[in-house]
N, C-alpha and C positions, 0 to 999 in steps of 0.2 A: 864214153861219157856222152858220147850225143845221143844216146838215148835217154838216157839220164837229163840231159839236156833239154831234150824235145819234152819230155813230160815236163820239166822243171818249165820251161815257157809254158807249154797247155795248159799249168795248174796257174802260169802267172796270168796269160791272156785270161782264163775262165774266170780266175779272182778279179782280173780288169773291169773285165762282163760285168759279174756280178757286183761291181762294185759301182760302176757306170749305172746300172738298171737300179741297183740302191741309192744312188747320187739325183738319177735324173725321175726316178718313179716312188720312191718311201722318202726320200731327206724332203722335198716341197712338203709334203700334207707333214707330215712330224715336224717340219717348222713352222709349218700353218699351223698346228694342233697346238703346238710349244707357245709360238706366238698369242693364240687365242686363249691360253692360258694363266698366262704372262697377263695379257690384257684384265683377263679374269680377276685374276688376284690386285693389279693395279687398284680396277675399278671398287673391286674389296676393299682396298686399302685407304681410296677417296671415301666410301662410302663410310667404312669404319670413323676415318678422322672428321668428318662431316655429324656422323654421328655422336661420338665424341664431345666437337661442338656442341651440337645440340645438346646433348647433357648438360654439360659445362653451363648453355643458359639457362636449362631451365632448374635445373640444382640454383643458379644464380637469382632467377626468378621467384623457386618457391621460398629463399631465404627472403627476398624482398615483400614478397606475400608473407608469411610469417611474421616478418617483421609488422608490416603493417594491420597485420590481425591484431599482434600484440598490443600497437601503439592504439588500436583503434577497441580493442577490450578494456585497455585502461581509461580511453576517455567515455566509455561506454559507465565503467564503474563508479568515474567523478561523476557524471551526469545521474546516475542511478544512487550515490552519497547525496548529491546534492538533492535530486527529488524526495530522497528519505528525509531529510531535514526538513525540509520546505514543509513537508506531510506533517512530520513531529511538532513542527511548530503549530502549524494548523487546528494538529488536534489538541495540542497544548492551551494554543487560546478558545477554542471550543470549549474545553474541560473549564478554564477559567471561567468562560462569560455564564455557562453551566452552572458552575459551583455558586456563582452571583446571584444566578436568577432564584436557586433554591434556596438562598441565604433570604431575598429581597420576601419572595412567594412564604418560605417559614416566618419570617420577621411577620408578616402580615397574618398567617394564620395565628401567631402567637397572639397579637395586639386583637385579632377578632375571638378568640378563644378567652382572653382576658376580660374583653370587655363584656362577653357572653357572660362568662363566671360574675362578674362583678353586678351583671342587672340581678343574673340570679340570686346571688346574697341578698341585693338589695331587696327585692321580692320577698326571701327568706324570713329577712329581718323584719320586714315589714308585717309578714303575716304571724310574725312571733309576738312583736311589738304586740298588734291588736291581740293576740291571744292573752297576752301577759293582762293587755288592758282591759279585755273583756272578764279574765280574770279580778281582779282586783277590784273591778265595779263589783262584777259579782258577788264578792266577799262581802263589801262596804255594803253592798243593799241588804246581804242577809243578816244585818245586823239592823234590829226593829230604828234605833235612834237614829241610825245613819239613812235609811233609807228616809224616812220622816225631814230631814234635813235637807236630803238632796231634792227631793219635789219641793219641797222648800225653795231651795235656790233656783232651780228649774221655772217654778211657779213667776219668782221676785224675775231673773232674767228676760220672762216671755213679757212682765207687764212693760220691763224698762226699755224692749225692744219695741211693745208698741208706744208707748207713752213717745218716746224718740220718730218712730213714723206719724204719729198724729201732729208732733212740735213741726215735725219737715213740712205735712202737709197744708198747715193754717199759715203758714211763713209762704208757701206759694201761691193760696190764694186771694 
């Protein structure tokens, strides 16, 4: 058995060996490796929750943005109700002083339209009048007695007009 022996030590010293040369030359860098690893994934894992964070504000953020878009589109739309009225009214009393002025402006062409018509008749009438009258002499003279009459009166009216200037004029001298 001591040969048996002697190999059973040689295999145990060369597994010593090599376990010593694995302990003091591969176990440092593979714990360095292991460690820097380790580190690795840490600094992941800061970074992840860090990042995380930051989601978390800015998810927080764009609700608060949001929000205040919202709050700030509604007062955008009372301001933009309220300018539209403001305008309605505007053009409301526009249209009114409008409708006044063409009432005031027709009122006025009507009264100058009216009183146009009315000289016009007047004129009408008048030059009817005298036709009627020129008529109606006409008739009277062509009738021999009437004509004879009228220079008649004609005649007796020219003396009593002058007979009247002669009385005016011996009374002022």
């Amino acid at each position: 058995m001591s040969e048996g022996l002697s190999i059973f030590i040689g295999q145990l010293f060369a597994f010593a060996v090599i376990v010593a040369v694995i302990v003091k030359y591969v176990v440092p860098p593979v714990k360095k490796l292991m460690q820097t690893q380790q580190d690795e994934v840490r600094e992941q894992m800061a970074e992840s929750d860090k990042a995380q964070t930051r989601l978390a504000e800015a998810e927080r953020s764009l609700e608060q943005a949001i929000s205040e878009a919202q709050v700030e589109a509604a007062r955008i739309r009372e301001d933009a109700r309220g300018d539209a009225d403001r305008i309605a009214e505007q053009l409301r009393e526009q249209a009114d002083a409008e409708v006044a002025r063409i009432k005031a402006h027709g009122g006025e062409q009507i009264d100058l339209h009216r009183r146009q018509l009315v000289r016009s008749l007047q004129s009408e009438l008048a030059t009817a009048a005298l036709a009627q009258a020129e008529k109606n002499v006409n008739e009277k003279l062509a009738q021999p007695g009437e004509r004879a009459a009228s220079i008649d009166r004609f005649i007796d009216e020219l003396e009593r007009m002058a007979e009247g200037s002669l009385v005016g004029t011996e009374g002022r001298s």
